[in-house]
Every structure is written in structure tokens, then in C-alpha cells.
N, C-alpha and C positions, 0 to 999 in steps of 0.2 A: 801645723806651724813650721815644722822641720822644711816640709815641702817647700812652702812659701821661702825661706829663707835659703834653701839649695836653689830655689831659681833666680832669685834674687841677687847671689850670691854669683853668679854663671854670667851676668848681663853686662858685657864687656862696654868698656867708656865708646870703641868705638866697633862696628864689624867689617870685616875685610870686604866683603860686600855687601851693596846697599839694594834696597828695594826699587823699583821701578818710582820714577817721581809722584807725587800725588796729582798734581795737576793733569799727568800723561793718562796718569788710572781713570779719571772722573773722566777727562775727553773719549778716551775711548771705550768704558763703561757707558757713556752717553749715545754713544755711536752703535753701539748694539743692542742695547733698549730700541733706537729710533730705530735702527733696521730691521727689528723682531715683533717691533710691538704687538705685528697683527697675530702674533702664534702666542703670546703671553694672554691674551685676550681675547683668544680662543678654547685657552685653558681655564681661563674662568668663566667662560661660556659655557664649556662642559661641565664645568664643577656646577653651576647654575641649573643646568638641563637635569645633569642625575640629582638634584636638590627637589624639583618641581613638586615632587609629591610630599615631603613633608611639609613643605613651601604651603602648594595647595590645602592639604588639612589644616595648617594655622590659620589661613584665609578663611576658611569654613567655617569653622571654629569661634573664629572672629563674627564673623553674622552672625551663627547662629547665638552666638551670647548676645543680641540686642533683640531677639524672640522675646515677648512679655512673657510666651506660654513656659519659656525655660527658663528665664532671670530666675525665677522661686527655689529652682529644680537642685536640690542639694547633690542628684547623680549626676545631673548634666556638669554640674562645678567639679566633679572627682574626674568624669571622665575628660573635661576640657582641661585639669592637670595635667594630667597623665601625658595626655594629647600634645599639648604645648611641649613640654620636658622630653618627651621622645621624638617630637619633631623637631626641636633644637636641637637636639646631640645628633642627630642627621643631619642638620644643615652646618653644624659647625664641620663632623666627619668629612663633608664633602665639599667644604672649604679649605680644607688641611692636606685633602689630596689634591686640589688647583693648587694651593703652593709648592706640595711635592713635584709635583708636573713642573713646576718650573725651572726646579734645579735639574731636573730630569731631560729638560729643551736641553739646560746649556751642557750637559754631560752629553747630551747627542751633535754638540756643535750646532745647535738649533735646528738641525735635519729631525723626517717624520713626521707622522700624522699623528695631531693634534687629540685624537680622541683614541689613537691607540698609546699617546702617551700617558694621557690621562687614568688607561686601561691599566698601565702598568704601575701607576701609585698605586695600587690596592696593597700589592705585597711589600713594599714600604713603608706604610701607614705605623705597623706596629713599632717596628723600628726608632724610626723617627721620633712617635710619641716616646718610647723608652729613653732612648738618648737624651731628648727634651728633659723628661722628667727628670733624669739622673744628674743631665747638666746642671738644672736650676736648683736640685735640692745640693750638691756640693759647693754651689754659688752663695748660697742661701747658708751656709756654714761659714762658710768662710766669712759672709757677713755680719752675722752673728758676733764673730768675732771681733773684730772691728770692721767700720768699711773700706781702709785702702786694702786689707788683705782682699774685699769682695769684689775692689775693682782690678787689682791687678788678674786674679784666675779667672774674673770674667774674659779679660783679653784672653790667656792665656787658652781660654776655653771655648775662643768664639770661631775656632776651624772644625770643631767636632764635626758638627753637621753636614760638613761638605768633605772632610774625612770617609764620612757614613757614606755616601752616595758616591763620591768618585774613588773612594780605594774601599771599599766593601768592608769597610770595619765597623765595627759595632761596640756600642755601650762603654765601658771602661778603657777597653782596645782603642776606639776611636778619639775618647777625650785623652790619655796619655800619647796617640799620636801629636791632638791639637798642642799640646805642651811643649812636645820636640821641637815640631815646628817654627811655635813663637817665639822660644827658648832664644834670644841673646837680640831680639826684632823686640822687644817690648817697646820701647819709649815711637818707635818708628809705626806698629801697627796701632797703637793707643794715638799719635800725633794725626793716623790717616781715618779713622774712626772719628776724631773730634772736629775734623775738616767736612766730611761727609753729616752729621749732625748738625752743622753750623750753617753749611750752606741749605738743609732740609729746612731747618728752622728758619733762615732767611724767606728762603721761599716762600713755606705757609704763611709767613707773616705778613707775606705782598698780597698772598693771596687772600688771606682774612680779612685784609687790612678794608672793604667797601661794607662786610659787616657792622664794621666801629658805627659808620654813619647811617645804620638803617634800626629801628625799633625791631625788638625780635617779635614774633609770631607777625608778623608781615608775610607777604605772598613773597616779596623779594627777599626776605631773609630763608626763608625756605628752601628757596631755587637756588639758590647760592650757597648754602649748607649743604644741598645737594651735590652740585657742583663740585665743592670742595671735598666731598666724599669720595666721588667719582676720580678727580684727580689724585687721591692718594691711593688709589687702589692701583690709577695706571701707571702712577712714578714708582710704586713697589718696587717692581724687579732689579729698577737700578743701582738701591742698595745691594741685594744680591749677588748683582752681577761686579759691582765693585768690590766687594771682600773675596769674590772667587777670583779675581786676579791681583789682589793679593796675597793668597791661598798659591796661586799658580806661583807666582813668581817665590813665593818659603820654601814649596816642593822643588822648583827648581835650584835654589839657593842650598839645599840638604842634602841634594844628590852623594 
């Protein structure tokens, strides 16, 4: 609680300098999505490719559970657990290194080859996941406690990860750098955060909006649930790439 209220306490009515406008961040956030797309989408085509084989067993797996001669089979049930729960934590693993890969594009200025960058998530994976964790369970405290203390360290907390990867810091190092950072930017980095959620939300809802008028388990509700999967995987990075500039523009502001 100390914490909270030393930063709290720090968060000046106005700062000498202000952040890059929101509207400038979203356009040109927007602008290097659309010029990158095809290297973000390559990244999850690699995360896809080293996935295939657990991929493949679940598929297998899958048949072979509609065998009369195995439906009875109480080992074919233990080993199709097993089967399933280890082929998921492989396919999530190698969906967590496509996102690594991604922050990893934009730390290279989006230069390199696509599956040597992928190569190099491996030895961030741990990292990352540790960071992750350490962030959400101090989140998860502070929330506890009440929830504006859980929203303000969430901001406070949400450069970590881009701390980790573009200044090589790690775990507690990392989240007290994300704090410096935000430190006296709160109501500015919380205002640019709620603008990007709002215009997300707007979105999906145009894009959900042909759902309303179709009965679900239809062919066209399908295809379209698809669709909208699809599309949220490829607007991903945008988020990303918008809090990294302004990530950029805090570090610049701190010098």
C-alpha cells in the first residue's frame, strides 16, 4: 500500500512533457501493422509448422476415439489423456513463442528472417513466462486488495514485457523499471489504453454485428465465427505495436 500511495503521491496535476498524441500513435501503429503484416504472419505460420506434430496426435487421437473397438478400451482413455494434455502444452508453447517472435520483429525494426526469428524465441520463452507470472500475481495482490489499487499497478506494470526484451531486464528489475517509466504518465498512458480498447471493441462489434441475424450452428455462422477468429489474430500485433511506442516515447521522455 506504501507503494501505491508513493506513486500516487509523485503524479504531477500536469508534466513538462507530454506524450506523442493518441490519435498520431493509432495512425502510425496502423501503418506498420499494414506494412509488416506479411512477417507477423509468418510468425504464426512458424509457430503453426513446429506445432504440427502435437497438432497431428490430437487429430489422431481424435479418430481413433470414434473406433468401436477402442470406445470400451479403459487404456486407450488414459493414454488419449495423457495424449491430449501433452499435446496442448506444446501447442500453447508454440504459440507463446509466435508472440515472442513478434516483439522480437519489432526489436529488430522488423528486419530478418522470419524462422530464424522464431529460432530465437526459444531462449526467451522462460523469461517471458516468469515475468508474466510474477506480473499477474503482484496484479492479482493489489487486487485483492481493492480494485483501483489493481488498476492503477496494472498500468503501472504494463511496460514490463517490453522492458524484458528491448533493455534485457528481467523479473522484478523489469517491473520496477515499468513503474519509473509510467511514474507521473499515469492518467495519459491509462486515457491511451482506454482509447485502444474502445476502438477494439467498436470494431468487433461491426464485425460480430451479421452474427446477431443468423441462428447459431448454421454453415454461415460457422464461417463467420471463423472469420472473426481469423481477424483477431491478424489485428493482434497492433495492440502491441501501439503500447511499444508508447514504451518508446516514456524511454525517451526519461532520458
Amino acid at each position: 500500500m506504501d507503494q501505491m500511495k508513493e506513486s500516487a503521491q509523485k503524479q504531477p496535476a500536469e508534466s513538462k512533457s507530454k506524450l506523442t498524441p493518441v490519435l498520431r500513435i493509432f495512425e502510425d501503429s496502423l501503418k506498420d501493422w499494414w506494412t509488416h503484416l506479411k512477417k507477423f504472419v509468418m510468425l504464426y505460420v512458424w509457430g503453426i509448422i513446429f506445432a504440427l506434430i502435437p497438432i497431428a496426435v490430437v487429430i489422431v487421437l481424435l479418430v481413433l476415439n470414434y473406433l468401436p473397438a477402442l470406445q470400451e478400451s479403459y487404456s486407450f482413455k488414459i493414454v488419449s489423456v495423457i495424449g491430449y494434455a501433452v499435446s496442448l502444452i506444446f501447442i500453447i508453447y508454440f504459440s507463446i513463442r509466435a508472440y515472442i517472435g513478434m516483439f522480437l520483429l519489432v526489436k529488430n525494426n522488423y528486419s530478418g528472417q522470419e524462422k530464424e526469428i522464431f529460432k530465437e524465441t526459444k531462449k526467451w520463452f522462460w523469461p517471458y513466462i516468469g515475468l508474466t507470472l510474477l506480473t499477474t500475481l503482484f496484479i492479482i495482490g493489489w487486487t485483492i486488495l481493492l480494485i483501483i489499487p489493481g488498476i492503477i499497478f496494472s498500468v503501472l506494470y504494463s511496460f514490463a514485457v517490453y522492458v524484458l526484451f528491448f533493455e534485457d531486464k528481467r523479473g522484478s528489475v523489469a517491473i520496477k523499471r515499468s513503474v519509473q517509466l509510467a511514474k507521473n504518465y499515469w492518467w495519459a498512458i491509462f486515457g491511451r489504453t482506454c482509447f485502444l480498447v474502445l476502438v477494439a471493441w467498436i470494431f468487433m462489434m461491426v464485425l460480430s454485428w451479421p452474427l446477431s441475424f443468423t441462428a447459431e450452428g448454421t454453415l454461415f455462422f460457422s464461417i463467420w465465427s471463423a472469420v472473426i477468429q481469423v481477424v483477431n489474430i491478424l489485428i493482434g500485433p497492433i495492440a502491441l505495436i501501439f503500447t511499444y511506442r508508447i514504451y518508446q516515447d516514456l524511454v525517451k521522455l526519461k532520458k
